[in-house]
N, C-alpha and C positions, 0 to 999 in steps of 0.2 A: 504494500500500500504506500508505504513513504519511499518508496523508487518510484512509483508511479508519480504520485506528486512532485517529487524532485525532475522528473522528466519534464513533468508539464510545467513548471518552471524555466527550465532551461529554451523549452520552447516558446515559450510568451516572451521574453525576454531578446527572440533571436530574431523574433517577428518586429518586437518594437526597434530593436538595432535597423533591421534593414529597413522598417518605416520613414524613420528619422534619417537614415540616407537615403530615403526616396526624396519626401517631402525638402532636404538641402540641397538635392542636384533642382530638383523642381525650382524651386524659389531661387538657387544660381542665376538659370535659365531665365527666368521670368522676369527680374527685378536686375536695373543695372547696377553697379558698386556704388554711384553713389546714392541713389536712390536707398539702399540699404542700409549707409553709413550717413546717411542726415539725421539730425536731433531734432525735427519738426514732425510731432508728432500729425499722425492722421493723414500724411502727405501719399501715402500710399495708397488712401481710399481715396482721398482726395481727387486725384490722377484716374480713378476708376470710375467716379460717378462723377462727371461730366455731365450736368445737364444743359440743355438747350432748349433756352424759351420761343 
């Protein structure tokens, strides 16, 4: 029983590893460096909702 749970450990764990470099190659890709590295907040939504009257 506690192999079993130590396994599914191991695996939850290897899921969120590879998440977390999914989601950083993602947001690499998506967002420029400085875009990333500005201290104004909101600037990122900002840029995405564009509205037009």
């Amino acid at each position: 029983m506690w192999i079993m749970i130590a396994n599914i450990g191991w695996i939850v764990s290897a899921a969120l590893i590879l998440w977390m470099l999914y989601d950083w190659f993602r947001t690499d890709t998506t967002y420029s460096e400085e875009t990333l590295t500005s201290s104004r907040e909101g600037e990122i939504e900002a840029v995405q909702e564009q509205h037009r009257v």
